[in-house]
N, C-alpha and C positions, 0 to 999 in steps of 0.2 A: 506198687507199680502203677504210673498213671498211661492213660492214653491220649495218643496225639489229637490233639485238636483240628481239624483241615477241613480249611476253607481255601474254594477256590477262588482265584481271581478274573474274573472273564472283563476286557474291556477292546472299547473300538480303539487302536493301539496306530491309528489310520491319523489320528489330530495329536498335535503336539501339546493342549491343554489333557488331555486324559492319558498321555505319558506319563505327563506329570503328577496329574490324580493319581494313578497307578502307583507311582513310586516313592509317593507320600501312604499311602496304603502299606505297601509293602514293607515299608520301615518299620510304621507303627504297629502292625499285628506282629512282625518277625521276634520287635520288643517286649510284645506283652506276650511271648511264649506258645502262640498260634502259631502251627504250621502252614505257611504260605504254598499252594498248588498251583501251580501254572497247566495253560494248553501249551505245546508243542510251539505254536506259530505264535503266543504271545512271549515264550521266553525269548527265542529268536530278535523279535520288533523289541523288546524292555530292553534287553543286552545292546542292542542296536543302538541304545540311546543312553546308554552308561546306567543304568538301573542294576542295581546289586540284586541280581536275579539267582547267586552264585549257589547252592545247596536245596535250593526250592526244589519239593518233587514235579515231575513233570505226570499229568494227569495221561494214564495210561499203561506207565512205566511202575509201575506196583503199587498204583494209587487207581480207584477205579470210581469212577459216580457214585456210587452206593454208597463208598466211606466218607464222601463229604456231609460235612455238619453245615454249611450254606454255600450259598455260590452269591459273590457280592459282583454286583455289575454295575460296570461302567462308563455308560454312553448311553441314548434314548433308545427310544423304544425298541426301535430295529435290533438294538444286542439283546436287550430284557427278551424279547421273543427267542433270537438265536439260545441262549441262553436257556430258554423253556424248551426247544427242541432237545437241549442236551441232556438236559433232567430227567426227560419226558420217563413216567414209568417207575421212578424210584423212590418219591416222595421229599428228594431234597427242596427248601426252600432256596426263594430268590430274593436276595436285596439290591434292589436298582440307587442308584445314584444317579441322577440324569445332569447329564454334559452335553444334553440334544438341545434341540429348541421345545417343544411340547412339553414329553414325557408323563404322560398320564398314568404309566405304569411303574413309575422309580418311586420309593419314598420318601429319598431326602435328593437337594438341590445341593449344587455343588459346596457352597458356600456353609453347609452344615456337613461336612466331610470329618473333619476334627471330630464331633458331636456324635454321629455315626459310627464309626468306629471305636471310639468310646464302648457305645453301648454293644456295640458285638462281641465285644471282648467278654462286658460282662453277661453276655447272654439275654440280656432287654429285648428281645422282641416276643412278638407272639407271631402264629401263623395265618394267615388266612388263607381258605382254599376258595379258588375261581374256576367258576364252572366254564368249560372246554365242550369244543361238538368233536363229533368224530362224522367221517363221512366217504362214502363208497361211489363207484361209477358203474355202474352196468351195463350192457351191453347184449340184446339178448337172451336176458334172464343171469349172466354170469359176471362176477367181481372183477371186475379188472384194473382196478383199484382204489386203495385204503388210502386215508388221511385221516389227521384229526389238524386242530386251529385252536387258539386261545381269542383271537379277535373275530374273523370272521372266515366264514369258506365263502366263493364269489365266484357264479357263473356268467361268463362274459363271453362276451363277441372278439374275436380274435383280430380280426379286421376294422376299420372304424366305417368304410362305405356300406356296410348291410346291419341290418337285425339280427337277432335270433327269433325265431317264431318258440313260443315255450308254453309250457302245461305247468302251472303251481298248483300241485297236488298238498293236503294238510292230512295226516293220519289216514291216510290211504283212500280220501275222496276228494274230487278235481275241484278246484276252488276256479280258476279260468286262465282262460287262454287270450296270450295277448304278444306283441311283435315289441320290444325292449332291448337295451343296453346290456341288461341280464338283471340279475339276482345276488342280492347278499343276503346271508344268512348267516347273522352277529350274534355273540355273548353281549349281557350288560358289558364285560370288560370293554368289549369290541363296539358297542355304544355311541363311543367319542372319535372313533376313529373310521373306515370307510361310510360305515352306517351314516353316522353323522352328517358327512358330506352330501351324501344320498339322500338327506331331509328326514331321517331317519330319527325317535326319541331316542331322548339322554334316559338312560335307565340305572340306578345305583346300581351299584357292584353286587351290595350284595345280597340283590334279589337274585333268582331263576328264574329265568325266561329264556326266550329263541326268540329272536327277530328277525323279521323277513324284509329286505324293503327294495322295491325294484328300481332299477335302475332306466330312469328315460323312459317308461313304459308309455305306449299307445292304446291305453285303454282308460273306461271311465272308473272304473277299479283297480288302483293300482297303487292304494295308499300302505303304508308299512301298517305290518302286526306286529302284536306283541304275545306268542306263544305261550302254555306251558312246559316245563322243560322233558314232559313227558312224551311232546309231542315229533311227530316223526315227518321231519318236511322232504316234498321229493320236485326237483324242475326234471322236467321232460324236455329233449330237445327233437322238433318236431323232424319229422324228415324229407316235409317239403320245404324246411327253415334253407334260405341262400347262403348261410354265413357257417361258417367255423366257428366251435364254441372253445372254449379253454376253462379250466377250473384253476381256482390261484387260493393256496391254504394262507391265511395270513401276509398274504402279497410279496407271501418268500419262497413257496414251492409252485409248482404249475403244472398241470398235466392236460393235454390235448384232447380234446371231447370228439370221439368222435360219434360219425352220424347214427342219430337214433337213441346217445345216450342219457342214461337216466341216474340222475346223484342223487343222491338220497344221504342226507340230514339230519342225525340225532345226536340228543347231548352225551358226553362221555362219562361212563363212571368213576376214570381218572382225573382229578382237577389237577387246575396248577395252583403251588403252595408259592405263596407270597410272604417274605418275612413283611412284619409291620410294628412299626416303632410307635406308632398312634393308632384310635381306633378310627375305622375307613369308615366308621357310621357317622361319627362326629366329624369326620373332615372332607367328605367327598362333597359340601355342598362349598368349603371354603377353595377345593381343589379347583372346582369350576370356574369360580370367580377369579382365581388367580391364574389358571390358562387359559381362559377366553377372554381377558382385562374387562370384565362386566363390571358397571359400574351399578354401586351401594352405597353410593352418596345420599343423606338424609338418612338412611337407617337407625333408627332409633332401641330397638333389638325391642327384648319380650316385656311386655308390665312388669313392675317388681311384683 
């Protein structure tokens, strides 16, 4: 008696290029005797575009998260995180495919699709785990609410005409106060993405750390850190601050700050599992080069 193989397929089913990814996928695992899972609203959009969607379980309907052996994804970043939200808690891994423009979080590019799949079949990856924060809003003294984030959690001004006035507190002693855009508070994963833009360093994946790095700040200290992952970071929103805060987990959920609140920022003992067809030690420095088009012209590599 064997047991069913299933993987699900998660993709942004929104572009007529990743239908198509999609329905080349679907083919070739259905062939090589992987059972193909679908969501609900991607069987709907594949069938919608003549995709032989026909016997595929649909995920929920007596297939649950747990049972899956991967979840292969397809489209940038934005899905690779939806995607992490789905998992969240279960330990299944994620294989990105990116169909985006960046995708710092996929591991293979469209054009190695064939190649990919391939190796899923024969079970060629490894996993790596990516450190996650988790992070609360108080009010008070009382929770009123939970998240966690694989990229980053970000206290922001709601409005663009005011500040926030804020308190960045580091393991429960006040580092300073200062009138800013707000605060991010990134994973290495999270690095390349808001942080980044924020002037924030590039930090390999797969160290542990917390980064901190504020946003617009009017002060003479205001340059990003780079934590241990032990460490417990907290912004304060003052309550003589003019502005509206908002909290935004990975710049996909959002919860409204309000006055007097205080987030507080630690890393998660949950990671997120990423399948990985190469190791991220040896490749994160060529990943850079190849989405930022940094140029390595004249490199002549190591002495023999």
């Amino acid at each position: 008696m064997t047991t069913r193989r299933l993987i699900l397929l998660l993709a942004h089913t929104g572009r007529a290029e990743t239908v198509e990814a999609a329905a080349a996928v679907l083919e070739r695992l259905q062939g090589a005797d992987v059972t193909v899972v679908l969501r609900p609203s991607e069987v709907e959009d594949l069938a919608a575009h003549g995709c032989a969607v026909q016997g595929s379980p649909v995920l929920g309907e007596g297939v649950s998260v747990e049972d899956l052996e991967l979840v292969v994804v397809l489209g940038g970043d934005g899905t690779i995180l939806r995607a992490a939200e789905l998992v969240r808690g279960t330990g299944v891994p994620l294989l990105g495919v990116n169909l985006g423009h960046v995708g710092f979080l996929a591991e293979a590019e469209r054009e190695d699709l064939g190649d990919t799949i391939k190796r899923v079949v024969a079970r060629e990856w490894d996993v790596e785990q990516r450190l996650a924060v988790e992070v609360r809003v108080l009010v008070e003294g009382e929770v009123v609410q939970r998240d966690w984030a694989l990229n980053e959690v970000s206290v922001e001004k709601a409005a663009r005409e005011r500040m926030l006035e804020l308190v960045l507190e580091v393991d429960g002693r006040p580092l300073s106060t200062f009138g800013a855009d707000g605060v991010v508070v990134a994973t290495p994963t999270g690095s390349t993405a808001y942080a980044f833009s924020a002037g924030g360093p590039v930090v390999w994946p797969t160290l542990d750390a917390v980064l901190v790095v504020p946003l617009s700040a009017h002060a003479l200290f205001a340059r990003p850190l780079v934590l241990p992952p032990t460490s417990v970071v907290a912004v304060e929103l003052l309550r003589r601050t003019p502005a509206r805060g908002v909290l935004w987990c990975d710049g996909r959920r959002t919860f409204e700050l309000p006055e007097g609140s205080r987030v507080e920022v630690t890393a998660s003992s949950e990671p997120v599992r990423l399948a990985r067809l190469h190791s991220e030690r040896e490749r994160f420095t060529d990943r850079l080069v190849q989405k930022f088009d940094l140029p390595v012209a004249g490199w002549r590599g190591p002495a023999a």
